[in-house]
Steps between C-alpha positions, in 0.01 A plus 500: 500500500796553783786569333826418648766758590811543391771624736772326318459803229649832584599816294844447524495129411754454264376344191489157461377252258296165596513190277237262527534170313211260547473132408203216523585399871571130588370355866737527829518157521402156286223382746153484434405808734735754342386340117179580603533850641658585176300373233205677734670787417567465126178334419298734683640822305243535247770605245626163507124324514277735299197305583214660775608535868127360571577179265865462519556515876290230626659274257859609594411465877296181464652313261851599379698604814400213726655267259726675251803590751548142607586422173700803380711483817696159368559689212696834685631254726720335213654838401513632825866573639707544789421851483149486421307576189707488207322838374552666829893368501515615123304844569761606759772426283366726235455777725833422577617559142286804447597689795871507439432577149265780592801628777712543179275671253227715734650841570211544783431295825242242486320244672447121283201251634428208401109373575289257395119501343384183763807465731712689729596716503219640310430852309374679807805405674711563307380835373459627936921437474558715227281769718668442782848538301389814358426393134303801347504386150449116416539307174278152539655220299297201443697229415253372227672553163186452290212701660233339606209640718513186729823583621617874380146584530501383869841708595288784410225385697693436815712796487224728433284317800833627746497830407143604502574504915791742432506872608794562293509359167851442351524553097494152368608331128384192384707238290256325323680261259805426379366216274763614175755692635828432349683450855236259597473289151898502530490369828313229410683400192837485689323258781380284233864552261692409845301193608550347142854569534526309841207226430499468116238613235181369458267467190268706626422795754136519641417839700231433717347791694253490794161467323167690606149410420422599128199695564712818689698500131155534327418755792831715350759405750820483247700231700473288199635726226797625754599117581520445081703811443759402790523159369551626118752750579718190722456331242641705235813569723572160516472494124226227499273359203163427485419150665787544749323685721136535689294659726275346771301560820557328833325497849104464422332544761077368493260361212496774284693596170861652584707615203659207283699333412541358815838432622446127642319420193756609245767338705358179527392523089881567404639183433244366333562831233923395505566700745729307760729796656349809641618789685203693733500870583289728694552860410216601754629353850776795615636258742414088527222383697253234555385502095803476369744284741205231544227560232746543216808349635304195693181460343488648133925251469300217649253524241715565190692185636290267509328616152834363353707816551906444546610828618326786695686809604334771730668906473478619835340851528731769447524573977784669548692454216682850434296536130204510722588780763667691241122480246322576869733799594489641104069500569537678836779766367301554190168609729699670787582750222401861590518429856869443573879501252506128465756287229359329206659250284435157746545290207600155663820469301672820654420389830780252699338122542434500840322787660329289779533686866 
């Protein structure tokens, strides 16, 4: 192998810290070409399709991307905004949030990235900047609450792939999960406590998480036991009772068995059960995208509508709401210990309301 050399790196460097937070990825743009170029890249990663590159490929090639874009793109192109992908838009305005928090509480310089898994910019990218910027210690934050190895699994993958070519390898900390952390679970009860207050209360809150296909839980992936324990712990801050509350799985993707209940299905079953009101959140989606402005807040309302359903409301993921930079900066204080003097105690109520930059 040729490794790549590193004259950004010298003795007297002073020491800096590189942040790397890494999301799904979204396409540049809501045509057909760019849908295509990214689901190549997301369904070809065989963390995400853990099926034979000798079977799997010809059927992805063949079959699904000459007609699968064409009708995804109608779907980005009803969320789609001024300013381009709504998880782009909402991305930036998180790193927003996080870097002037970080300003105030890291006694150290450092260097924040944002990158995405099947977009741009992407790991390798992102992860050459904080080189180039001097970064000789890097914390990697997935922003996947509930690990899974289809998505924290393949920030490992990628980041690992980028530094096998380095000469110089900076010391590096992983964030794995923050499924039940007490900044995160309050962040999410104060989204869903706020939008009652503004909208009204419903009946009943369903938490629907991105689903994956069943066999990788009977493989030992623990996606499904993290999603339940987020979901039990929201729902015992927001003091709920058994039948108030549910958990179900969203965005199947092929024939096979994905873990159930489904979201769609349990949805469209409601009022037939009594249940006429719901409220819908999605602990797992950092910022809103595609599966949860037009699956859940097009498709899975649509459904529960015309099932008989009276009232649908849709939490929107926690972006760059302060609780949410503050839970993100605790994480990377908490695993920057050791290598710098940095200030605890980011719970979001100390912090002022609006921290965007």
């Amino acid at each position: 192998m040729r490794y790549h050399s590193s004259p950004d790196f010298h003795r007297d460097t002073t020491e800096r810290i590189g942040i790397l937070a890494v999301n799904f990825g979204t396409p540049d743009s809501p045509t057909p070409r760019d849908v295509r170029r990214f689901l190549a890249r997301m369904l070809g990663d065989p963390r995400v399709v853990e099926l034979p590159r000798p079977l799997w490929l010809p059927i992805l090639y063949g079959f699904i991307l000459p007609l699968r874009p064409a009708r995804i793109a109608p779907k980005y192109r009803k969320i789609w905004s001024t300013q381009g992908s709504p998880l782009r838009e909402e991305s930036d305005r998180l790193r927003g949030a996080l870097a002037s928090l970080l300003a105030q509480r890291m006694m150290a310089p450092f260097s924040l990235e944002f990158a995405m898994l099947y977009g741009t910019p992407s790991v390798s990218e992102s992860l050459q900047r904080l080189r180039a910027a001097g970064a000789q210690r890097i914390v990697v934050l997935p922003l996947f609450p509930q690990y899974c190895g289809a998505t924290t699994g393949a920030v490992y993958d990628q980041v690992n792939a980028e530094l096998a070519g380095w000469r110089w390898l900076p010391e590096l900390r992983f964030i794995a999960e923050y499924h039940d952390q007490p900044e995160y679970i309050e962040a999410l009860r104060e989204s869903v406590v706020e939008h009652w207050q503004a909208r009204g209360r419903t009946g009943h809150l369903l938490i629907s998480f991105h689903g994956i296909p069943e066999r990788y839980f009977h493989q030992g992936d623990p996606y499904f036991c993290k999603c339940q324990k987020t979901a039990r712990l929201l729902a015992e801050e927001l003091l709920l009772k058994e039948g108030e509350w549910s958990v179900t799985f969203q965005s199947r993707f092929g024939p096979g068995e994905w873990l159930r209940p489904y979201t769609i299905e349990t949805l469209a079953g409601m009022p037939a059960r009594g249940i006429k009101d719901v409220t819908v959140i999605c602990p797992g989606f950092a910022v809103d995208c595609l599966e949860t402005l037009e699956e859940i807040d097009v498709e899975n309302r649509a459904a529960f509508m015309r099932s008989g359903g009276e009232r649908f409301e849709y939490v929107p993921a926690l972006n760059a709401r302060p609780g949410h930079a503050a839970l993100l900066a605790g994480q990377i204080a908490r695993h920057c210990q050791g290598w710098t003097q940095v200030e605890l105690g980011l719970h979001p109520a100390a912090l002022p309301r609006d921290t965007s930059v």
